[in-house]
C-alpha positions in Angstrom: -10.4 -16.4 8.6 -12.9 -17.3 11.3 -15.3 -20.8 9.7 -15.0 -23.1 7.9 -16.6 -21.7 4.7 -14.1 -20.9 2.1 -13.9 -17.7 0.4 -14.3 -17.0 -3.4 -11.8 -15.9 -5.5 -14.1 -12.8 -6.5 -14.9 -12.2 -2.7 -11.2 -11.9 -1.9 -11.1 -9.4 -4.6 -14.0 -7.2 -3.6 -12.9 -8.0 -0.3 -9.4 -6.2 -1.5 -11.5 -3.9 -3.3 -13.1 -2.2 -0.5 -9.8 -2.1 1.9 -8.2 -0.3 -1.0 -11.0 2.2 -1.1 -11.0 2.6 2.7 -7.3 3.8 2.9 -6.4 0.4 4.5 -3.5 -0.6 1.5 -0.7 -2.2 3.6 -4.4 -4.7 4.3 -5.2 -4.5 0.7 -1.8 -5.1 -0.6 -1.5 -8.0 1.8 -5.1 -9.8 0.2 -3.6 -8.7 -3.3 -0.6 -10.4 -3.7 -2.5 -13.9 -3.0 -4.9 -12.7 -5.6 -1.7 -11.4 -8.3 -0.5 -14.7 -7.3 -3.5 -16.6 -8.7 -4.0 -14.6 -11.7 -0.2 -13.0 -13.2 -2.1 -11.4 -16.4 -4.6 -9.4 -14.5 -3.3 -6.2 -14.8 -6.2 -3.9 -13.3 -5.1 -6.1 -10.1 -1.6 -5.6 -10.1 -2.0 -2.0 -10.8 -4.2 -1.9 -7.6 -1.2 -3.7 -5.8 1.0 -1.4 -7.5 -0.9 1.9 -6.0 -1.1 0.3 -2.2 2.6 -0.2 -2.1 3.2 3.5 -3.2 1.0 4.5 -0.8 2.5 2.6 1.9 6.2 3.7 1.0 7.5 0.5 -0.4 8.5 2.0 -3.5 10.5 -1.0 -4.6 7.9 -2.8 -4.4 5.4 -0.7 -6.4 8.5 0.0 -8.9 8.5 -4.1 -9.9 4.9 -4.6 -10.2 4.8 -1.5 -12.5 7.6 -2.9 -14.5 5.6 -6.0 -14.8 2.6 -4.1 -16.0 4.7 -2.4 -18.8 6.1 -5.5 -19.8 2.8 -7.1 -20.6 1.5 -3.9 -22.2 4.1 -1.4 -22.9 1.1 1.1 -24.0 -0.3 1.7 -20.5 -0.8 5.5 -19.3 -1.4 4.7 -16.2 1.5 2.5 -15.6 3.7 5.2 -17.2 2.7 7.8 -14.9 2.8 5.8 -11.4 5.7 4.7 -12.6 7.6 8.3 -13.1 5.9 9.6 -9.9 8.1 6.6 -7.8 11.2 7.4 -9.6 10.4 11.2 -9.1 10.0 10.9 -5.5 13.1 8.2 -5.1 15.0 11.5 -6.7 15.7 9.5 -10.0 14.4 12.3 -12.6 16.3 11.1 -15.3 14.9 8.0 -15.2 11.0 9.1 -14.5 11.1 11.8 -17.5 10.7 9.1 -20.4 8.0 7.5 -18.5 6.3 10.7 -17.9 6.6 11.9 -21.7 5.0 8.9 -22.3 2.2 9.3 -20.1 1.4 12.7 -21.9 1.7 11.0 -25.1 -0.4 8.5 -24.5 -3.0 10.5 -22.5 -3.0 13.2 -25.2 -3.5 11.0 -27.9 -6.4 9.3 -26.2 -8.0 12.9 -25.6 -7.6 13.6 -29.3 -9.0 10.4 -30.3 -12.2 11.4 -27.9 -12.5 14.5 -29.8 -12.9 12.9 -33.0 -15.3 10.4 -32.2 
């Protein structure tokens, strides 16, 4: 970076933040890792880095961070269905269909939940 001022943990991740939402993820994943790196048990983060390595085709890449993410919380929807879309599109069905079951699970339960409330 260009100065001498140093940059804030939360700048770097707006800073990520707005690459992401500009279609620039090979940039974004570059300023998340550092930031993944600082802080292992934010998950909303390393589900960001997870989404700009599928988008930039390094699916073994995206594959471990999701991993990670459903090793810290099993119960994630999200995670589930990122997760089954990689294997789907590596060509491993077998292996995406439990992940994508429970996606649907998870999703429909939260749906029913909403109805209830």
């Amino acid at each position: 970076m260009v100065g001498t001022r140093r940059v804030s943990w939360n700048e770097r991740r707006r800073y990520a933040a707005r690459l992401y939402a500009s279609h620039r993820y090979r940039a974004a994943s570059l300023v998340l890792q550092d930031l993944v790196a600082a802080a292992p048990f934010n998950l909303d983060l390393r589900m960001l880095l997870a989404r700009s390595y599928y988008y930039t085709a390094q699916l073994s890449l995206a594959e471990t961070e999701l991993r990670r993410i459903l090793d810290s919380e099993p119960a994630h929807p999200s995670a589930h269905l990122a997760l089954a879309r990689i294997l789907e599109r590596q060509h491993r069905c077998s292996e995406a269909a439990p992940h994508l079951k429970a996606a649907d699970t998870m999703t429909a339960r939260d749906l029913v939940a909403l109805r209830l409330s």
